[in-house]
MARBA-3410 file (N, C-alpha, C, O; in Angstrom, 1 decimal):
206
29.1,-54.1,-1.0,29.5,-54.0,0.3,28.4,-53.5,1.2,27.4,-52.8,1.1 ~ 28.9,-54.3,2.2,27.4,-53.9,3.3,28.0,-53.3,4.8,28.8,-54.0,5.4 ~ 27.7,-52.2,5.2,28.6,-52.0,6.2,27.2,-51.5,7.6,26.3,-50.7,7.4 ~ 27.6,-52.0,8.4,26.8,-52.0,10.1,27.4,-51.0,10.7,28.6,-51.1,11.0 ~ 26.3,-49.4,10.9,27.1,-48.7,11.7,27.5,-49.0,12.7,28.4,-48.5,13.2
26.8,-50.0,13.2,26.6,-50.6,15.0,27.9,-51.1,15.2,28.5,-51.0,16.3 ~ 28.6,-51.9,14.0,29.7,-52.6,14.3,31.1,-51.4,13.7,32.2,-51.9,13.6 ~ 31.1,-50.3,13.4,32.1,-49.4,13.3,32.1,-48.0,13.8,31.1,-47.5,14.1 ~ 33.4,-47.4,13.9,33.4,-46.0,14.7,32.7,-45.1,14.3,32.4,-45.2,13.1 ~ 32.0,-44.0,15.1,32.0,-43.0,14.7,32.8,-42.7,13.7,32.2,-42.9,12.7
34.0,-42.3,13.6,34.7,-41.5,12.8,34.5,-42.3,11.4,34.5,-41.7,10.3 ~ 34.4,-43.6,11.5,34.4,-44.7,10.4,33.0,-43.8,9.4,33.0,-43.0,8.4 ~ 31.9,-44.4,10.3,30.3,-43.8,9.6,30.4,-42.4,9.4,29.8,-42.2,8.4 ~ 31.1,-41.2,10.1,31.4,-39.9,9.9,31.7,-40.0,8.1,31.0,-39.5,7.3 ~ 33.2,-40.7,7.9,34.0,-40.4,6.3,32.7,-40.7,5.3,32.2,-40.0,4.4
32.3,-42.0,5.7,30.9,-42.8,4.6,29.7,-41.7,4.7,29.0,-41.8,3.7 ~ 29.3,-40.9,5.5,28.0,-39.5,5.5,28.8,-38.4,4.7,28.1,-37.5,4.1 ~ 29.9,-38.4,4.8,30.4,-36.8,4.4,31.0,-36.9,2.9,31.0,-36.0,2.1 ~ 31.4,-38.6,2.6,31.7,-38.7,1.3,30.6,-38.9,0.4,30.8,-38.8,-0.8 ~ 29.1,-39.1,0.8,28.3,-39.3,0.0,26.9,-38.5,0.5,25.8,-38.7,0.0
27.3,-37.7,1.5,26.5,-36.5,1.3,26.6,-35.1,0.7,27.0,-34.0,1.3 ~ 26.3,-35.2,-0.4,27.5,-33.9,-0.9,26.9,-33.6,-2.5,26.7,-34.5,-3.4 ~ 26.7,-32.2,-2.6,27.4,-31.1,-2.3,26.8,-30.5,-1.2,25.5,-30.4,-1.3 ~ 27.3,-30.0,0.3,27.0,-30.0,1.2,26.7,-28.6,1.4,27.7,-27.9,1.3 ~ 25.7,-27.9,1.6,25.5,-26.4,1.5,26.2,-25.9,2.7,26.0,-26.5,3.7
27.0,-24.8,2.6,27.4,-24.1,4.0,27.0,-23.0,4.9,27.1,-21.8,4.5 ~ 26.6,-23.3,6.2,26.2,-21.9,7.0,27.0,-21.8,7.7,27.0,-22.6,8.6 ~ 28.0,-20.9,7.5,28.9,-19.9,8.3,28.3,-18.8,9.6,28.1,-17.6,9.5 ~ 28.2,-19.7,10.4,27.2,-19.0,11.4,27.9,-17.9,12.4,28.9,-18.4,12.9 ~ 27.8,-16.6,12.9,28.5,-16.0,13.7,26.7,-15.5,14.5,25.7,-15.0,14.1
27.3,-16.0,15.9,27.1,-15.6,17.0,27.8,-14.6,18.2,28.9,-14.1,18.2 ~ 27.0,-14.7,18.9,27.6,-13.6,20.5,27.6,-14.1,21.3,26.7,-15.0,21.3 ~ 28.2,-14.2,22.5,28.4,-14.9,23.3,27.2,-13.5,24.6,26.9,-12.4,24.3 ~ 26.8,-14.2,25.8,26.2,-13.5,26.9,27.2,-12.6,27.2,26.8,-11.5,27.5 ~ 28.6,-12.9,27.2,29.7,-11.9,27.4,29.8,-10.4,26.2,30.2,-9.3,26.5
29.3,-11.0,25.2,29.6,-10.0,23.7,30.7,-10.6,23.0,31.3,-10.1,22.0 ~ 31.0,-11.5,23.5,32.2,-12.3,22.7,31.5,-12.9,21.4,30.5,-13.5,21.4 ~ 32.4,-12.4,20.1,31.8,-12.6,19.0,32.3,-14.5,18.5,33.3,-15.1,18.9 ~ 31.3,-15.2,17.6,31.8,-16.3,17.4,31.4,-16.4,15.9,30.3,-16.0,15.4 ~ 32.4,-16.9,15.1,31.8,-17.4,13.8,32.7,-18.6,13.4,33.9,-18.7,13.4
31.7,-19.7,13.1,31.9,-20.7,12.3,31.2,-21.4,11.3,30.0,-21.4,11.2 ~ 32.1,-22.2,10.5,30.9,-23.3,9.8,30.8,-24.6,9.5,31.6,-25.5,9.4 ~ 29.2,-24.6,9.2,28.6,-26.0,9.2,28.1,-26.8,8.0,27.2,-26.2,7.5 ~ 28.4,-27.8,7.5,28.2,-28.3,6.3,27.1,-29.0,6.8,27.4,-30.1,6.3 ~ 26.2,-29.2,7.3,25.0,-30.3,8.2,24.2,-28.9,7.8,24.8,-27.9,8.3
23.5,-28.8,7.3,22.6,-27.2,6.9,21.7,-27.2,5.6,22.1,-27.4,4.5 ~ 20.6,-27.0,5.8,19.5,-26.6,5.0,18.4,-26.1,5.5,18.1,-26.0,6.6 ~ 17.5,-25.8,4.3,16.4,-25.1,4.9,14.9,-26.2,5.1,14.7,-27.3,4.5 ~ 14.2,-25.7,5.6,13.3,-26.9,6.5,12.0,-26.4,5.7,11.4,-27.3,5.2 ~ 11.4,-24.7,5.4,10.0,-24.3,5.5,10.0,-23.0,5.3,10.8,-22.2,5.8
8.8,-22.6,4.4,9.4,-20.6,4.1,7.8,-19.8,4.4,7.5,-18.8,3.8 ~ 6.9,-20.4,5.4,6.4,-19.8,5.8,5.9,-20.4,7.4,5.1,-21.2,7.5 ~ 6.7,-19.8,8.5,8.0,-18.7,8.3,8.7,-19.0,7.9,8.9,-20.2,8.3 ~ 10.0,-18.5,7.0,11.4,-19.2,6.5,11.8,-19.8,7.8,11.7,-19.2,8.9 ~ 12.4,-21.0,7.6,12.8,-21.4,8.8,14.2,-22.1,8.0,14.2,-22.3,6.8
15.4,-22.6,9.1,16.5,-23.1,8.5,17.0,-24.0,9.9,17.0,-23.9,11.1 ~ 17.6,-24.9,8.9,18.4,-26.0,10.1,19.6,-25.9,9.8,20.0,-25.5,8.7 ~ 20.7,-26.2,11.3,21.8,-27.0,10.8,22.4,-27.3,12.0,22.2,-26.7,13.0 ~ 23.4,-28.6,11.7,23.8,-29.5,12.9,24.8,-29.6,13.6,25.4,-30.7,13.6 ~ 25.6,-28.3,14.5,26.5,-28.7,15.1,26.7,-30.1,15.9,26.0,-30.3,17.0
27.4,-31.0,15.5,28.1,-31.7,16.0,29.2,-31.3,17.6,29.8,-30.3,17.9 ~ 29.1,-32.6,18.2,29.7,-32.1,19.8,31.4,-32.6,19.1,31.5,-33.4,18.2 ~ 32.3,-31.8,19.8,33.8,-32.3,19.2,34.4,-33.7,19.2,34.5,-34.5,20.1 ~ 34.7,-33.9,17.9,35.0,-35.2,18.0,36.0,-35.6,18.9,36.1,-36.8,19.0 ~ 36.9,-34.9,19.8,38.0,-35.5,20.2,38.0,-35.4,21.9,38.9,-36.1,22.5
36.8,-34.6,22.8,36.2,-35.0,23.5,34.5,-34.4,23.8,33.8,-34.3,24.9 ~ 34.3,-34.2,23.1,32.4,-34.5,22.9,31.6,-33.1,23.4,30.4,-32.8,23.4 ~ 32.6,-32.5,23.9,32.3,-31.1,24.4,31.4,-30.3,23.0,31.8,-30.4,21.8 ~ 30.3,-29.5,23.3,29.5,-28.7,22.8,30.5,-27.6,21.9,31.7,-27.6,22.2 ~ 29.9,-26.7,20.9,30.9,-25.8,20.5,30.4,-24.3,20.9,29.3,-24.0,21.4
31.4,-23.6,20.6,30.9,-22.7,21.2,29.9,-22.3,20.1,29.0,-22.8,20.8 ~ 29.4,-21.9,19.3,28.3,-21.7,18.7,26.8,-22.1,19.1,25.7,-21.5,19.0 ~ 27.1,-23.3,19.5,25.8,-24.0,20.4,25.5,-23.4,21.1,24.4,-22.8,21.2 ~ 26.6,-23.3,22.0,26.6,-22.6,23.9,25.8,-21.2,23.6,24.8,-20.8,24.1 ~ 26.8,-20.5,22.5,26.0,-18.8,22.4,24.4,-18.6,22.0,23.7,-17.6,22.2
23.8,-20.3,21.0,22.7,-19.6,20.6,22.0,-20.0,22.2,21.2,-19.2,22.7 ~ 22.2,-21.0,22.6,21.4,-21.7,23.7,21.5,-20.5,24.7,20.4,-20.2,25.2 ~ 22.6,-19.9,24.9,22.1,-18.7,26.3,21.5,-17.0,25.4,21.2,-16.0,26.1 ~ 21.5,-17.2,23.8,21.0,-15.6,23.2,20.0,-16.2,22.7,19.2,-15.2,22.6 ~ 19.5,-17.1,22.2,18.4,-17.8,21.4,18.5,-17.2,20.2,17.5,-17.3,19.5
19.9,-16.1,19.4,20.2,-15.2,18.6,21.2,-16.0,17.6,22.1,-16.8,18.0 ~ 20.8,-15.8,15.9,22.2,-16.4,15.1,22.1,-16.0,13.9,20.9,-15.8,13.7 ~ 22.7,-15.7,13.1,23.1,-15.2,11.8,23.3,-16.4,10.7,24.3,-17.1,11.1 ~ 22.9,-17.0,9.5,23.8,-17.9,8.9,23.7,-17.1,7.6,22.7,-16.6,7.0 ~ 25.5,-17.0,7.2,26.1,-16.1,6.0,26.2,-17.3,4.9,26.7,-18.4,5.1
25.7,-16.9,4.0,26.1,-17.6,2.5,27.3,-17.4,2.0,27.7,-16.4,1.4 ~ 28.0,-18.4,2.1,29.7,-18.6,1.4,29.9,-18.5,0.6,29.9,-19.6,0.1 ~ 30.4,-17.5,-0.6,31.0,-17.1,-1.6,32.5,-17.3,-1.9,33.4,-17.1,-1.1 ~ 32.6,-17.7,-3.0,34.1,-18.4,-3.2,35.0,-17.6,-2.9,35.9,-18.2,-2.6 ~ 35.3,-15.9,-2.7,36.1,-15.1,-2.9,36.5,-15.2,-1.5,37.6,-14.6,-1.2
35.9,-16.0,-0.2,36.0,-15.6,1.0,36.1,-17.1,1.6,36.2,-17.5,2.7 ~ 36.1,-17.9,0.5,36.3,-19.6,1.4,36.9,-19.7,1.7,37.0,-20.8,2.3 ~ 38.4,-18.9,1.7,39.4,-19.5,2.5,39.5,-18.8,4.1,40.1,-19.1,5.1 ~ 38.9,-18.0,3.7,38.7,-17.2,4.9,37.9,-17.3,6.0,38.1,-16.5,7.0 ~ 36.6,-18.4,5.8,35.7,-19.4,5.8,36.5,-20.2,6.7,36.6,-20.1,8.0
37.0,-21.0,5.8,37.9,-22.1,6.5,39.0,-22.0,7.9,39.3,-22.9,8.7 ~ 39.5,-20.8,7.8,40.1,-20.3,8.9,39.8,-20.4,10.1,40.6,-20.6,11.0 ~ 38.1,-20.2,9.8,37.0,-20.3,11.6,36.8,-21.2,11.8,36.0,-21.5,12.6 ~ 37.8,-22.3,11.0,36.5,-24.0,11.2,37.4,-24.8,12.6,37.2,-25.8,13.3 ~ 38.8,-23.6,12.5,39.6,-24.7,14.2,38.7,-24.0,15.4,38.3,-22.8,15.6
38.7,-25.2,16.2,38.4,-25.0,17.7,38.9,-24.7,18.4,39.7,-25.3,19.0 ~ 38.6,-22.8,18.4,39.4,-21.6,19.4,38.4,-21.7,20.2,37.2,-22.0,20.1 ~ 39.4,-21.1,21.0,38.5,-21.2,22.6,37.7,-19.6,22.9,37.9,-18.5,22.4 ~ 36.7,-20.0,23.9,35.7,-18.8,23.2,35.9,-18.0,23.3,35.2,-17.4,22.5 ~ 36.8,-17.1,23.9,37.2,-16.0,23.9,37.9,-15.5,22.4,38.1,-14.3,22.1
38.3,-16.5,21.7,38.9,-15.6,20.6,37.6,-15.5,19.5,36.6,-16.1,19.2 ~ 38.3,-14.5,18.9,37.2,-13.8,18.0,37.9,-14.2,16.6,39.0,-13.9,16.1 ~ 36.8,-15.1,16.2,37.7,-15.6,14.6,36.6,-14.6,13.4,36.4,-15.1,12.2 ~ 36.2,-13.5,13.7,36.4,-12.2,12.8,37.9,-11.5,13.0,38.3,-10.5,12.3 ~ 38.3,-11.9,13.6,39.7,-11.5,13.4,40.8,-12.1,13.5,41.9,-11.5,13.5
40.8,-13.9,13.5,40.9,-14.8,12.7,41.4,-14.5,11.6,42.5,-14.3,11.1 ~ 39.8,-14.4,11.2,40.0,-14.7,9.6,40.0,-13.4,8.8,40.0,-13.5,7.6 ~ 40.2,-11.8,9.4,40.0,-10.6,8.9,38.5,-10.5,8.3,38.2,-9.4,8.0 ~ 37.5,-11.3,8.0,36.1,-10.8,7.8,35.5,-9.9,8.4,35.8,-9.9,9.6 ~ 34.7,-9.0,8.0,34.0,-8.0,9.0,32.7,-8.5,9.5,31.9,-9.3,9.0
32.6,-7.9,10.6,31.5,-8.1,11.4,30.7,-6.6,11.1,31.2,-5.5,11.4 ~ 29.4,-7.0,10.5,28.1,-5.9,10.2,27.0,-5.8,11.1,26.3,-6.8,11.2 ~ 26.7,-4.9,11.9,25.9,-4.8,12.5,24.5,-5.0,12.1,24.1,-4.2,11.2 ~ 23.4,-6.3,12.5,21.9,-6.4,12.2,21.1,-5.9,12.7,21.1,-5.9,14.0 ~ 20.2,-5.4,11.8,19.0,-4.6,12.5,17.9,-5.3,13.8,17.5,-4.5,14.7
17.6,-7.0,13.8,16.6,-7.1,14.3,17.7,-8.1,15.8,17.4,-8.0,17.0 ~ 18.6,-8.6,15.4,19.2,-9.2,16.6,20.8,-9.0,17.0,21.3,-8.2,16.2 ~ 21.5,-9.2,17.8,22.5,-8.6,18.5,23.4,-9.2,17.4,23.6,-8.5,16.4 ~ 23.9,-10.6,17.4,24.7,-11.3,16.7,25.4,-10.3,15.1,24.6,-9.9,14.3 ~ 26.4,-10.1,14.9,26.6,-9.2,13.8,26.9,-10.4,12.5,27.4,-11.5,12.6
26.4,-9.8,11.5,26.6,-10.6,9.9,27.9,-10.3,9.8,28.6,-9.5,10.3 ~ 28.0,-11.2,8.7,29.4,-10.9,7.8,29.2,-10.3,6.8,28.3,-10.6,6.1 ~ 30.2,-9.3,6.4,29.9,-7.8,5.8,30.5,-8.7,4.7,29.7,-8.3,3.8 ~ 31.2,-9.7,4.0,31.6,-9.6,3.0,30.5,-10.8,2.6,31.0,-11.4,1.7 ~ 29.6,-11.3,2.9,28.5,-12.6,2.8,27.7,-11.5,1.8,27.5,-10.3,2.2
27.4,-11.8,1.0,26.2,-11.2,-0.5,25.1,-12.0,0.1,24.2,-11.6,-0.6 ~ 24.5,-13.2,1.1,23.3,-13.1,1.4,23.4,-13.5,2.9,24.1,-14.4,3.0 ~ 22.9,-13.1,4.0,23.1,-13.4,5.5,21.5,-13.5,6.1,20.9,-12.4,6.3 ~ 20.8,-14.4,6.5,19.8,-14.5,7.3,19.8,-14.0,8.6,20.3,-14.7,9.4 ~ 19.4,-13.0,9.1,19.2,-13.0,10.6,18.2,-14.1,11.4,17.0,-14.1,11.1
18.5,-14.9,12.4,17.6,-15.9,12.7,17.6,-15.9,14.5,18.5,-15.7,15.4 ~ 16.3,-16.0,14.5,16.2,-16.1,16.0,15.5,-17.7,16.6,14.4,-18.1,16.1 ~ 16.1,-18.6,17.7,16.1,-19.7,17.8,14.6,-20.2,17.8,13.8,-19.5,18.3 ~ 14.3,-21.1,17.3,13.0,-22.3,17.1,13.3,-23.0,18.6,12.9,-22.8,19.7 ~ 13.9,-23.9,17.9,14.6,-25.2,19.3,15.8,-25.9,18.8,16.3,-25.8,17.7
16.1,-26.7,19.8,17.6,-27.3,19.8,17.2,-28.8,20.4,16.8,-29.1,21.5 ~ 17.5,-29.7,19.2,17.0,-30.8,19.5,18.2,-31.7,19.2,18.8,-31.8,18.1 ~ 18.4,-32.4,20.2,19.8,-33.4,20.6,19.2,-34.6,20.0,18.2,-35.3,20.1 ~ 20.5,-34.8,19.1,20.4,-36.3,18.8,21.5,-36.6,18.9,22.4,-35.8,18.8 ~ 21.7,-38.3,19.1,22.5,-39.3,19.3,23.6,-39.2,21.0,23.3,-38.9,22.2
24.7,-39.7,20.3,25.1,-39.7,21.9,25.4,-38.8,22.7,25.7,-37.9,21.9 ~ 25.6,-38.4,23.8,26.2,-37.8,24.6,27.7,-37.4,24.5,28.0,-36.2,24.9 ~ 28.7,-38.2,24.0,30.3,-38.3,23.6,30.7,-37.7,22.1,29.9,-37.1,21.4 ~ 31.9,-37.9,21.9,32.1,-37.6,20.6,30.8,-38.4,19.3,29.9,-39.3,19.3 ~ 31.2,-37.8,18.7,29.9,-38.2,17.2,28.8,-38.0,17.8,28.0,-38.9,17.3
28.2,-37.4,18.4,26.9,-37.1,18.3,26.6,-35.1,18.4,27.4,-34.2,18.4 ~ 25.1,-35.0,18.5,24.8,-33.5,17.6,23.8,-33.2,18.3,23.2,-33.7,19.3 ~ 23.5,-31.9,17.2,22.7,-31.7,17.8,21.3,-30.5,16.2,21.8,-30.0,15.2 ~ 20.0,-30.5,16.5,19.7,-30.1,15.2,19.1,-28.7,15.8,18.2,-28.5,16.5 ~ 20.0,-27.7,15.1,19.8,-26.1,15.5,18.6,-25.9,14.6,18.9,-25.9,13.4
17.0,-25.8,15.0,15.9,-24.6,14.1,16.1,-23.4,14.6,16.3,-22.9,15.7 ~ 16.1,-23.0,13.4,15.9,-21.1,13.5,14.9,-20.5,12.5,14.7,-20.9,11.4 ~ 14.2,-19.6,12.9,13.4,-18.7,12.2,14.4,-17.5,11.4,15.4,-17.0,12.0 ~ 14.2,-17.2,10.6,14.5,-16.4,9.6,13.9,-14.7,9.9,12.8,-14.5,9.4 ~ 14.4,-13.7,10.6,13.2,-12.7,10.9,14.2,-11.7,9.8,14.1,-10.5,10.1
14.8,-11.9,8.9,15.8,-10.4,8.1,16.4,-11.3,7.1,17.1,-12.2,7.4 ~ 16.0,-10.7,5.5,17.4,-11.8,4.8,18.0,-9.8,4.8,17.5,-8.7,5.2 ~ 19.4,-10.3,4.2,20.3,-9.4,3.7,20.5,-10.0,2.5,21.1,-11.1,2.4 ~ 20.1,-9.3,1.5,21.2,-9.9,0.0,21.0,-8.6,-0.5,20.1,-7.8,-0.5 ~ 22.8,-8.9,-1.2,23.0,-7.9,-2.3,22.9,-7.5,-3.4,23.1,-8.2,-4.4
22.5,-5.9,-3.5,21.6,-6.0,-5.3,22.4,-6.4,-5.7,22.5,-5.5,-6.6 ~ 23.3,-7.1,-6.0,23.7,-7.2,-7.2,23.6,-8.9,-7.8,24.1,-9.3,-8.9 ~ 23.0,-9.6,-6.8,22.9,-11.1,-7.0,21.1,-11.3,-6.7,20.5,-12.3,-6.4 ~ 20.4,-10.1,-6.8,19.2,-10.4,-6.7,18.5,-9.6,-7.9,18.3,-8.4,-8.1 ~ 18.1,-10.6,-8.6,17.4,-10.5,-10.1,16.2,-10.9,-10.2,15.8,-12.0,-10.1
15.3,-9.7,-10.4,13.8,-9.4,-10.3,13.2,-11.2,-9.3,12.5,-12.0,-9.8 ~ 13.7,-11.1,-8.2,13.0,-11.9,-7.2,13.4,-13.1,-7.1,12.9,-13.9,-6.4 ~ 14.7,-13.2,-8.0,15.3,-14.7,-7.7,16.6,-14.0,-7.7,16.9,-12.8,-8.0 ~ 17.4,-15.3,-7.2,18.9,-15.1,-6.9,19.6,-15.6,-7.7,19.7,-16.8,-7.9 ~ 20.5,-14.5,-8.3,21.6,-14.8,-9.6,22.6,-16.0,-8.7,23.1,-15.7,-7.6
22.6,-16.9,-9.3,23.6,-18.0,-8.6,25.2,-17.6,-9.5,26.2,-17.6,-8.9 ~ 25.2,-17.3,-10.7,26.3,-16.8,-10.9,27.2,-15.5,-10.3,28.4,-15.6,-10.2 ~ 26.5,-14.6,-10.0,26.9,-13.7,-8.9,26.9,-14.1,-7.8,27.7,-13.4,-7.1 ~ 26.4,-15.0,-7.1,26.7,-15.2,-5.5,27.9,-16.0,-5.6,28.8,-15.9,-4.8 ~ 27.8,-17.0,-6.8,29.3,-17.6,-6.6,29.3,-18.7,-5.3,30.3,-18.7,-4.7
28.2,-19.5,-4.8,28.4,-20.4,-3.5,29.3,-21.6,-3.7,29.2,-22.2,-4.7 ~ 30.1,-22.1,-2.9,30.5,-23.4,-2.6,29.8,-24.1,-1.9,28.9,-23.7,-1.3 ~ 30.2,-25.1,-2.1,29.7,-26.7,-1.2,30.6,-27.3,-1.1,31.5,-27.5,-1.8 ~ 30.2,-27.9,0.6,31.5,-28.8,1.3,31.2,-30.2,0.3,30.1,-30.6,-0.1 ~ 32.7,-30.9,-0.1,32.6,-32.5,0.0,33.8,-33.1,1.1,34.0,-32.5,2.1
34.3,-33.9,0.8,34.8,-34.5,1.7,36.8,-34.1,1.9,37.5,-33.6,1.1 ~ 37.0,-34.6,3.2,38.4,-33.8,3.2,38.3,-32.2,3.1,37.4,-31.6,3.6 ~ 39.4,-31.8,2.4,39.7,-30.9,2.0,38.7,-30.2,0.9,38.6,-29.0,0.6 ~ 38.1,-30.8,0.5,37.3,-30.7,-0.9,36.3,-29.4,-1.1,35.7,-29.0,-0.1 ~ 36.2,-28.9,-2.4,35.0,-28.1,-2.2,34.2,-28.1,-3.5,34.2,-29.2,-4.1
33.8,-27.3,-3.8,32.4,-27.7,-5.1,32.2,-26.3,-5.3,32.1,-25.3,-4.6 ~ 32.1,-26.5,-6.6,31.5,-24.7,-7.1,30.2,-25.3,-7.8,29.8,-26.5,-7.8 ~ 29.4,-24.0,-8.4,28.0,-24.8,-8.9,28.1,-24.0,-10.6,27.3,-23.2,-11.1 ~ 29.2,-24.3,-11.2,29.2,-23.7,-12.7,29.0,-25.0,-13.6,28.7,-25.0,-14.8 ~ 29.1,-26.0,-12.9,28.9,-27.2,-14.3,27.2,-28.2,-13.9,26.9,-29.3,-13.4
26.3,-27.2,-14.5,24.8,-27.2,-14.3,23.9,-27.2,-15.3,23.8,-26.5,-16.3 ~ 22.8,-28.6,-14.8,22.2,-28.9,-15.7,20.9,-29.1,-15.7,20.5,-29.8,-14.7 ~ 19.9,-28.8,-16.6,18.1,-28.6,-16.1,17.4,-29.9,-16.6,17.8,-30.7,-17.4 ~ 16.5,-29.9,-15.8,15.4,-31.0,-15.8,14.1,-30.8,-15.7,13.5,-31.5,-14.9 ~ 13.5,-30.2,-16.1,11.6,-29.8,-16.5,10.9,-30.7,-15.7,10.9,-31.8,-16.2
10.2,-30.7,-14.5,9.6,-31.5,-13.7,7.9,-31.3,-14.4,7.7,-30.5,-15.3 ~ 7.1,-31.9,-14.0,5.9,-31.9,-14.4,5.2,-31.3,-13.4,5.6,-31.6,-12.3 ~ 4.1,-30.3,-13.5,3.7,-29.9,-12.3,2.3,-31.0,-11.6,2.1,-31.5,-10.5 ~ 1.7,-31.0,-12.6,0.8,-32.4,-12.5,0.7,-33.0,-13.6,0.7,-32.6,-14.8 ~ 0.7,-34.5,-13.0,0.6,-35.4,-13.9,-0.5,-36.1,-15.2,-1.6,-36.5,-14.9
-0.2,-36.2,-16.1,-1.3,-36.2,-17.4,-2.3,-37.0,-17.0,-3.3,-37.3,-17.8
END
């Protein structure tokens, strides 16, 4: 099968990216609004870009149902301030809670009952129950595609604070069995990382 995004919907090319991009890492990002209005949600469009400086991406999308920006965008664009918390299975449903489009005034730390932790280097507060949280302060915000629904936008951020907890951090790497992360797939779906398997790369070749 050959399919032309040109000749199908957004929402069409949307299911075909989300069903076969995957396992989809998640940043559960909570920001502040210029008001102090707290915001947290999350994004399956997320990874990291470069670790000197650590730097990290991820892609809010404008609403599919009328193309309007989210509020997460709006808060880093007027604080150039954001947080992204590492999602642990014990709290994905609680995760998922933040992912409807409330309007900015509500605070989906109380939503979803997660706590809000105060960070040392920027305003935006972490999530106290996240075992690893970036503090990040904005790079740039670089728009892609349309103006309307289905199109985005690609959030860089610099990394100036991780937070992780001793107890998923083992002599300088990160116990993946203690952090316990999910990954988005498609629909409803999610992904744990227990059924894992190694591959010995070469560092140079013979």
């Amino acid at each position: 099968m050959i399919i032309d995004p040109e000749n199908s919907s957004f929402q069409d090319n949307h299911k075909i990216m989300i069903g076969s991009i995957l396992p989809r890492p998640i940043a559960f990002v909570s920001t502040q609004s210029k008001d102090g209005n707290y915001n947290l949600a999350p994004f399956s469009y997320f990874n990291g870009i470069c670790s000197n400086p650590p730097s990290i991406m991820f892609a809010p999308g404008r609403r599919g149902y009328d193309g309007k920006t989210k509020d997460t965008l709006n808060n880093i664009e007027s604080t150039g301030e954001f947080v992204v918390n590492i999602v642990s299975e014990d709290f994905a449903e609680q995760m998922v809670a933040c992912a409807t489009d409330f309007e900015p005034e509500i605070n989906e730390f109380t939503v979803s009952g997660l706590t809000p932790e105060t960070c040392i280097k920027i305003s935006p507060p972490r999530v106290q129950e996240a075992r690893i949280s970036y503090e990040c302060k904005l790079n740039q915000i670089v728009p892609v595609g349309n103006e309307g629904p289905g199109g985005g936008f690609v959030v860089i951020g610099t990394v100036v604070l991780f937070h992780i907890d001793d107890e998923v951090y083992d002599d300088g790497r990160i116990n993946l069995d203690k952090l316990n992360p999910v990954g988005r797939l498609a629909g409803h779906t999610y992904s744990r990382t227990k059924d894992t398997f190694e591959i010995i790369r070469k560092i140079k070749p013979d």
